[in-house]
N, C-alpha and C positions, 0 to 999 in steps of 0.2 A: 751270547755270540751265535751269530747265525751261521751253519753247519752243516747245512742238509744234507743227507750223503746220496749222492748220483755218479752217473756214469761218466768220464772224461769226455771230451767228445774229442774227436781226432785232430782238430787243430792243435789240441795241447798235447798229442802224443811224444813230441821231442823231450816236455818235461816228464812225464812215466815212463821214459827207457831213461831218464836221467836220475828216476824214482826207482829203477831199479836197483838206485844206488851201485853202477857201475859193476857189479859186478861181470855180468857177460864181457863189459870193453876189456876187462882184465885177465881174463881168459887168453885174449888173443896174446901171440907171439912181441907185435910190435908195440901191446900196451905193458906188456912186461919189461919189454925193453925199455922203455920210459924209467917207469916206475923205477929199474934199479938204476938207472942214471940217477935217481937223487935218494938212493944206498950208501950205506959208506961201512968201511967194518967198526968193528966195535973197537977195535982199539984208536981209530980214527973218531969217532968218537966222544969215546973219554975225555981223548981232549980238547976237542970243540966244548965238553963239558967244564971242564979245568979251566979252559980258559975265558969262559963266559963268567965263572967264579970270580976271576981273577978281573974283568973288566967292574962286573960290582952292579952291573942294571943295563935295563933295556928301556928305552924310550918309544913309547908306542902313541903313534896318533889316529884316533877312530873317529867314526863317524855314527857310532852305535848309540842307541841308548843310556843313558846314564848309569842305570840300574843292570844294564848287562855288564858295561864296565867294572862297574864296582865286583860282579862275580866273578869278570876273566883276574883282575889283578888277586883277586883274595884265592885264589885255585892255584895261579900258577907262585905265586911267594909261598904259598903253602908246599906244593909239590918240589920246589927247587930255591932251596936254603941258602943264601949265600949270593942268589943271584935277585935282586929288586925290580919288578916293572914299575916304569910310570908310565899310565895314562891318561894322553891329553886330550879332552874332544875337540875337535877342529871340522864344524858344518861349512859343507858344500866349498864351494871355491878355493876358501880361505885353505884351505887344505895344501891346494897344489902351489899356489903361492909361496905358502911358507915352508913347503918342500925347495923350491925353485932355488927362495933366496939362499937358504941354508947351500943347495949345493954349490953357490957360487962365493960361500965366504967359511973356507973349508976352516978354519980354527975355531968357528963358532960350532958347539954342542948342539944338535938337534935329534930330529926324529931318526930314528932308525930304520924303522918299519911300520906299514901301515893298514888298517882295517880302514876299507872303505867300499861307501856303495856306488862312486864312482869310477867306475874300473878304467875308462879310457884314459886318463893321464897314466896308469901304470902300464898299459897298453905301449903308449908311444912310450914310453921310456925303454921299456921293455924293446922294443925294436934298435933304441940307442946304446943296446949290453949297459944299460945303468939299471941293471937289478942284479939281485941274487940268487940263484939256485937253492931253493931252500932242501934239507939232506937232515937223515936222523932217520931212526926207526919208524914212527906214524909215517914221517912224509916218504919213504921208501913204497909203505900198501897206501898209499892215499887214492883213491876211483882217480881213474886217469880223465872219467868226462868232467870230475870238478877242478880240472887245472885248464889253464888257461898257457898256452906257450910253452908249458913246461915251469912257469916261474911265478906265476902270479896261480893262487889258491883260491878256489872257490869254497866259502868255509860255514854255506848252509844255506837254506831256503826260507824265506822271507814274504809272506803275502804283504800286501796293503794292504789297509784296511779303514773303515769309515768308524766314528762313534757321535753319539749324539747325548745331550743334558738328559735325562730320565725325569728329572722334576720340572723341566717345562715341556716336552715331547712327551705327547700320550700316548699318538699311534704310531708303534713302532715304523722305523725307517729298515728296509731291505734291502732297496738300490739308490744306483746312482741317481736315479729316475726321481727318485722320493725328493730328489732337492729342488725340483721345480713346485712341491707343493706353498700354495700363497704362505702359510704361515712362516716360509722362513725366506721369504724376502728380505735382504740386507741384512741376515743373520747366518749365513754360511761362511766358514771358514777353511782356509787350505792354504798349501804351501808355496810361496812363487818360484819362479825358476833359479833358484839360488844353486842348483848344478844340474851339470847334464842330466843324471838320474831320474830328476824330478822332468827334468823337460819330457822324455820320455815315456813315464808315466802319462803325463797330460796327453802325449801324441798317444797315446793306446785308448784314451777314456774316450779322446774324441772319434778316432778310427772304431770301437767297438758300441760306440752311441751316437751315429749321425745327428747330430742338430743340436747336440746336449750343450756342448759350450759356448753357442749361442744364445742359446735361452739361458742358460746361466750369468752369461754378462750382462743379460738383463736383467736377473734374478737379483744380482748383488752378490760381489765375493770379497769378501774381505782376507787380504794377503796376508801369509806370517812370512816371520824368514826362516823359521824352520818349523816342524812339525809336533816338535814338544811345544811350540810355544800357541801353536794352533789349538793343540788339547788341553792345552792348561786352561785357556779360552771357553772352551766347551765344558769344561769341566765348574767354570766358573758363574757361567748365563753370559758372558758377555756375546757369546756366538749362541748358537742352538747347535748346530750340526758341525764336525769337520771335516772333511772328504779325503784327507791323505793322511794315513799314521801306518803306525808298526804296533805289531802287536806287544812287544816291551813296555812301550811307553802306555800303552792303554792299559795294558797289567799293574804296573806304578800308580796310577791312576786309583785300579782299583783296589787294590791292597793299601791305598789311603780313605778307602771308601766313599770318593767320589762320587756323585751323579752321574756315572756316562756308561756307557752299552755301546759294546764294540760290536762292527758287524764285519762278515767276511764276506764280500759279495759272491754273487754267482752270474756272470764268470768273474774270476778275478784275477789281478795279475801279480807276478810273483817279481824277486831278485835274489841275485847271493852275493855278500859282502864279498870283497876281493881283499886277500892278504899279501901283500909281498916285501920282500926286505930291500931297499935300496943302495946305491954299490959304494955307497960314500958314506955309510953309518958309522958312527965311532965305536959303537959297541956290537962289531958285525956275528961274534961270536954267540954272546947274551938274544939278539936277533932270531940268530938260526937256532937257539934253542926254544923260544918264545912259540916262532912257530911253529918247529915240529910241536909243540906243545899244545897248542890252537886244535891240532889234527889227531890228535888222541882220545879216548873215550873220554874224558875223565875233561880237558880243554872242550870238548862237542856240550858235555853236559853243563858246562858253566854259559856256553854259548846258548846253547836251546831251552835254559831252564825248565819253566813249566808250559813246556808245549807254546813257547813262542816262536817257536822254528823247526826247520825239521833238519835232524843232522844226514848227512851223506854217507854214513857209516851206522852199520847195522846197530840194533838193540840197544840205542845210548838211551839211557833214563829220561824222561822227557821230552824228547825230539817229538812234533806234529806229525799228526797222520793226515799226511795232507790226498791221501786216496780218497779220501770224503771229500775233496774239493776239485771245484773244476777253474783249477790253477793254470797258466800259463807262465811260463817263465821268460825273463828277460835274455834276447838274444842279444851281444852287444856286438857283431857281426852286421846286422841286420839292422842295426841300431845305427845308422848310419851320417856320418856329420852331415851332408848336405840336405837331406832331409828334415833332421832337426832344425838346421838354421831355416827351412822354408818355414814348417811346424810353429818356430818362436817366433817369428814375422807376424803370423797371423795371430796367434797367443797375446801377442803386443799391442795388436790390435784391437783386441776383444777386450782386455782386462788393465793395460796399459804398461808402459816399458818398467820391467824390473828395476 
């Protein structure tokens, strides 16, 4: 992994007062005031506890990792007896979809609540009071920069990142840059726009390297529809290089001892998964316990494993030090629909309609 430690340079200063991990925001008067808005006493409580018991499981749909999956559910069935997650992966789209249908055919069992890394559908929802306040001890002190509305969680920091075959790549790959080298013509792989998320990505690679996805479409890019299926690619010779992944999946990768070398560019850019409970869950109780659980040391550590993220809350075991990197994070403010739809116009253009 490539790592080199340097100075932030000031455009990514927004993400190092967010690397402050909040605390200064918490200080203040009005972010306290937040924060005990989703307080509750203990005896209030108990029995949101009691009765998440009593519901029997929480139904969670991510967009995570596989392998981080398997740690959130084995952490939290561990931590709270009596109460079962299930979690479903559901990449890019398919997600809000099958959000959608379920809220319109209320007798049918669905998700409850969701991890993902497309935050604007819970955005707009969240404008429509179709979410939930999530409440409990963790989300009482949760840094007030990593919420979004007051209802949707920002539940850690996330680089992209690139890896490449090691047994056919001899000279190591650094940047973006390295993918116009001839030997990997019609051997590059990456993710298509299968959600907003990823759109935005693209819109940052091409704003932070003029010309690059140009010569890329002539370079050759072979599409996945998502990201693990990208690395699995790479991992196998079918691709040489992949240009969008998460550090999870490359760790998977290499703890099956793989061929592949993850790199962390310089600059590179960051996201943080969005959690929130939606207001039509049937298990709203098991929900809100799920997530205050997410926002606890012990939830952070199963999410950040070994330094594949960095947690938002101090001293959790394995969280990234992402002060070695010159990370920018995703604004989704700023992240703006009309500008993507210009953005994927031209995207569509170069590499062909999704």
């Amino acid at each position: 992994m490539t790592t080199t430690p340097h100075h932030i340079r000031r455009r990514a200063l927004m993400l190092s007062a967010a690397l402050g991990f909040a605390m200064g925001a918490l200080a203040t008067g009005n972010a306290m005031a937040q924060a005990n808005s989703r307080s509750v006493p203990t005896a209030e409580w108990s029995r949101i506890v009691e009765a998440a018991k009593k519901e029997g499981k929480i139904i969670l749909y991510g967009t995570m990792a596989p392998a981080v999956h398997d740690r959130i559910v084995a952490a939290f069935n561990a931590a709270n007896p009596g109460i079962k997650m299930e979690l479903v992966r559901v990449v890019g789209a398919a997600m809000t979809t099958k959000f959608e249908a379920e809220r319109q055919a209320p007798n049918v069992e669905g998700g409850d609540a969701m991890l993902t890394a497309d935050v604007r559908w819970a955005m707009n929802i969240q404008k429509q009071g179709l979410l939930k306040t999530p409440v409990g001890p963790n989300a009482a002190t949760w840094p007030e920069p990593f919420m979004k509305n007051g209802q949707i969680v920002f539940l850690g920091i996330n680089p992209w990142v690139m890896s490449y075959n090691t047994n056919l790549v001899k000279t190591p790959v650094t940047s973006y840059k390295d993918l116009l080298r001839p030997e990997f013509k019609d051997k590059i792989g990456s993710t298509a726009l299968v959600a907003e998320v990823v759109t935005i990505w693209w819109k940052w690679l091409d704003e932070s390297n003029p010309g690059l996805l140009e010569a890329l479409a002539k370079q050759g890019v072979k599409m996945y529809p998502s990201s693990v299926a990208a690395s699995n690619s790479a991992a196998s010779g079918e691709i040489l290089v992949n240009n969008f992944s998460v550090i999870p999946i490359e760790g998977a990768l290499a703890a099956q001892k793989a061929p592949t070398k993850m790199i962390i560019t310089d600059p590179a850019y960051g996201f943080s998964y969005g959690g929130a409970i939606v207001s039509w869950a049937k298990n709203p109780n098991a929900a809100l316990v799920a997530m205050d659980f997410l926002m606890s040391v012990r939830g952070q550590q199963a999410l950040v494993g070994n330094q594949e993220a960095a947690s938002p809350l101090k001293n959790v075991p394995g969280s990234l030090d992402t002060s070695k990197l010159n990370l920018q994070l995703l604004d989704w403010d700023k992240a703006t629909p009309e500008s993507l739809k210009t953005f994927e116009a031209k995207w569509n253009r170069l590499f062909g309609a999704r």
